[in-house]
C-alpha positions in Angstrom: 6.5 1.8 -6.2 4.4 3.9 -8.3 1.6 1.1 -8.7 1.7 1.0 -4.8 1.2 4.9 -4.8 -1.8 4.7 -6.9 -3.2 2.0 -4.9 -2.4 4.1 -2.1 -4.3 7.0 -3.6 -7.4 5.1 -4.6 -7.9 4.3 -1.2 -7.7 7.0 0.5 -10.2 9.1 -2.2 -12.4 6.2 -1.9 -12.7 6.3 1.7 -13.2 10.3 1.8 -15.8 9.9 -0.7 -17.6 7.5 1.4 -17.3 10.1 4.3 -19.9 11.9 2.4 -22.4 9.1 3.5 -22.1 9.2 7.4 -24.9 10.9 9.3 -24.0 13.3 12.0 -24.8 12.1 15.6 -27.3 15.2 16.0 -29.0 14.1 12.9 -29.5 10.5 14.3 -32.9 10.0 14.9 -33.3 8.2 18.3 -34.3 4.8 18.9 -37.6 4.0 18.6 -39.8 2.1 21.0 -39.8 -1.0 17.9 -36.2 -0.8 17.9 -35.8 -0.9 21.8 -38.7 -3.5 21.7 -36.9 -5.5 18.9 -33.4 -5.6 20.7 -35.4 -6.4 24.1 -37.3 -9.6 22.9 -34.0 -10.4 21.4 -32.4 -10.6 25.0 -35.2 -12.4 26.6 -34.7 -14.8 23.7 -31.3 -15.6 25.4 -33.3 -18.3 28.0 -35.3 -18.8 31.1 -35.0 -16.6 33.9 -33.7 -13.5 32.3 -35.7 -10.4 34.2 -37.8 -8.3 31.6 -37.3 -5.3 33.0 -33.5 -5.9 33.0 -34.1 -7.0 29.1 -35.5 -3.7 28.7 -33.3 -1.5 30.9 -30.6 -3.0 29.2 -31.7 -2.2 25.7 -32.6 1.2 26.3 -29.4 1.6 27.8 -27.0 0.4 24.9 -29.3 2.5 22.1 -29.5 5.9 23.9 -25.6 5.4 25.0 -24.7 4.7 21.3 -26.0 8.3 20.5 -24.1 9.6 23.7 -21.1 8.2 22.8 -21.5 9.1 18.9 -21.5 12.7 20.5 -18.6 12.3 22.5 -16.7 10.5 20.4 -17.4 13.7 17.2 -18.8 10.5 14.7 -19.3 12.7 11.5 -17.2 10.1 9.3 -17.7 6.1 8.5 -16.1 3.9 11.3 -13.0 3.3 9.1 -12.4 7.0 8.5 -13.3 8.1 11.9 -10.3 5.3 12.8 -8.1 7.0 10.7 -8.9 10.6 12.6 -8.3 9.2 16.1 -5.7 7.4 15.2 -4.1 11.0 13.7 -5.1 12.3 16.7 -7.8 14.0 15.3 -10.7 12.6 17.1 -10.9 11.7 20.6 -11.9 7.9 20.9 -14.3 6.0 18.7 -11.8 2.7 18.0 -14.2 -0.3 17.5 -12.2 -1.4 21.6 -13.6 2.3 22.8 -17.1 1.6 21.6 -17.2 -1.9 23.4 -15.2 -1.0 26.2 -17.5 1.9 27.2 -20.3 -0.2 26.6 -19.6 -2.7 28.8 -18.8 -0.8 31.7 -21.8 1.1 31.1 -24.1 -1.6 31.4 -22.0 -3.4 33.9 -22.8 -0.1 36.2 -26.4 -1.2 36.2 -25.4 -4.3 38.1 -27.8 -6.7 36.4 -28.6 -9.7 38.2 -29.9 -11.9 35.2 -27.8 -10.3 32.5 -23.9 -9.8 32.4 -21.5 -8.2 29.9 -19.0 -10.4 28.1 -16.7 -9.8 25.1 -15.8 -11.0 21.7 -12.8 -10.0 18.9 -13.3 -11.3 15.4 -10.4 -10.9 12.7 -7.4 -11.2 15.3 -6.5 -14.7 13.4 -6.3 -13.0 9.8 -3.3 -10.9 9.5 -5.3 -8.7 6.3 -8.3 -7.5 8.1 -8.4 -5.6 11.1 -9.5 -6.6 14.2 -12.8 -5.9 15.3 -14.5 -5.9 19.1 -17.9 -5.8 20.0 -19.5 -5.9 23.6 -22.0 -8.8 24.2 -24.7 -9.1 26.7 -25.2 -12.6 28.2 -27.7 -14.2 30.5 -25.8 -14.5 33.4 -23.6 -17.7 33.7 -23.5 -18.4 29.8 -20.7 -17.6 27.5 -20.1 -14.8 25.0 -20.8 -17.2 22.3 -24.5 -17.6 23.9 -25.5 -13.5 23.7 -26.5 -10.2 22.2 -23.8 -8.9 20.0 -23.8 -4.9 20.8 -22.0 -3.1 18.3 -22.3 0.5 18.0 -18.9 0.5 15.5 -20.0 -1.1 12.4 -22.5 1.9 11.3 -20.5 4.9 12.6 -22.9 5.2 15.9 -25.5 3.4 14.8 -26.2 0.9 17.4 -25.9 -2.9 15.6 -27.5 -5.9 17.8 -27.9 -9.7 16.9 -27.5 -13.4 17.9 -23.6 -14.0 18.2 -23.7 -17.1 15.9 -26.1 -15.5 14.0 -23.9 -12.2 12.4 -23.0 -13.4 9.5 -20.3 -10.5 8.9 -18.1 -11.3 11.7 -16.7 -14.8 13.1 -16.7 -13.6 16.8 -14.4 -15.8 19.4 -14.5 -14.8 23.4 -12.0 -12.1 23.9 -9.8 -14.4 26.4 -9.5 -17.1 23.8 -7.9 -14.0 21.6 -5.9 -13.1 24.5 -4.7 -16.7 25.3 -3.6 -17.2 21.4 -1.5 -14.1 21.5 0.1 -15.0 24.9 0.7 -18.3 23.5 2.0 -17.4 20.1 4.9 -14.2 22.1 5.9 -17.3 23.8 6.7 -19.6 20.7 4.4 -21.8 21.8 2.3 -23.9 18.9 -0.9 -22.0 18.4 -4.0 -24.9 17.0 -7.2 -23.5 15.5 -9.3 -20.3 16.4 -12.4 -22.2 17.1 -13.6 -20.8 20.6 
């Protein structure tokens, strides 16, 4: 027990000590045009017939309501921390789900007609790490595995964007995939591989 308390201790002063490293939102500097280029070119990148200017709308859009939400959401803590506040009751919202649920229906609200909003869990098969979701951004008709991770969690309100197979720190799997597994598993039912 006492081992378990230390551990216990460890943690927790080594989390409030990286707390000293988050950035306030109102420090943030906003996304420049390079960064709003970068993440554009990266949707157009998705295929043919994706519209430009609803590559670029989009972009914009999921940088400058990263910093919105950071605001709303009182970021002043690294993601893990600021989990532990909310989930205290501390803080109002800010839960990795939050970040790509508001996401989503904020760029579904611009009712793309080349683009679409998907979404993707990673962790939900490994019972040690937490789960994690992210909003993607698709061409429209493809799958989540085929877009623009979104993922203003990972940095505390720092908007993260790449290729889904090509983030190399999460194994991301369609969100109904996760949904089907867990349906499957409350009904006893054999659950095979995670492999979307």
């Amino acid at each position: 027990m006492k081992v378990q308390l230390r551990i216990w201790l460890a943690s927790l002063f080594m989390l409030w000590t990286l707390a000293a490293c988050a950035v306030p939102p109102a420090e943030r500097p906003e996304a420049t045009r390079a960064e709003i280029d970068g993440l554009t070119a990266e949707i157009l990148s998705l295929g043919p017939g994706i519209d430009p200017e609803e590559a670029q709308r989009a972009a914009e859009i999921a940088f400058s309501y990263t910093r919105q939400l950071a605001l709303e959401y009182e970021i002043v803590d690294p993601p893990l921390i600021h989990n532990t506040k909310v989930n205290m009751g501390l803080k109002p919202r800010g839960l990795c789900w939050h970040w790509a649920e508001d996401m989503e229906r904020r760029l579904d609200a611009e009712n793309f007609e080349t683009l679409a909003m998907e979404r993707a869990i990673a962790n939900a098969e490994n019972d040690f790490l937490i789960d994690h979701s992210t909003a993607i951004v698709t061409r429209k008709g493809d799958g989540p595995m085929d877009g623009v991770v979104l993922d203003p969690w990972r940095y505390g309100g720092t908007l993260f964007w790449d290729k889904v197979r090509e983030d190399t720190r999460y194994n991301w799997v369609p969100r109904e995939t996760v949904f089907a597994r867990k349906r499957a598993r409350a009904a006893g039912e054999p659950v095979e591989g995670f492999l979307p």
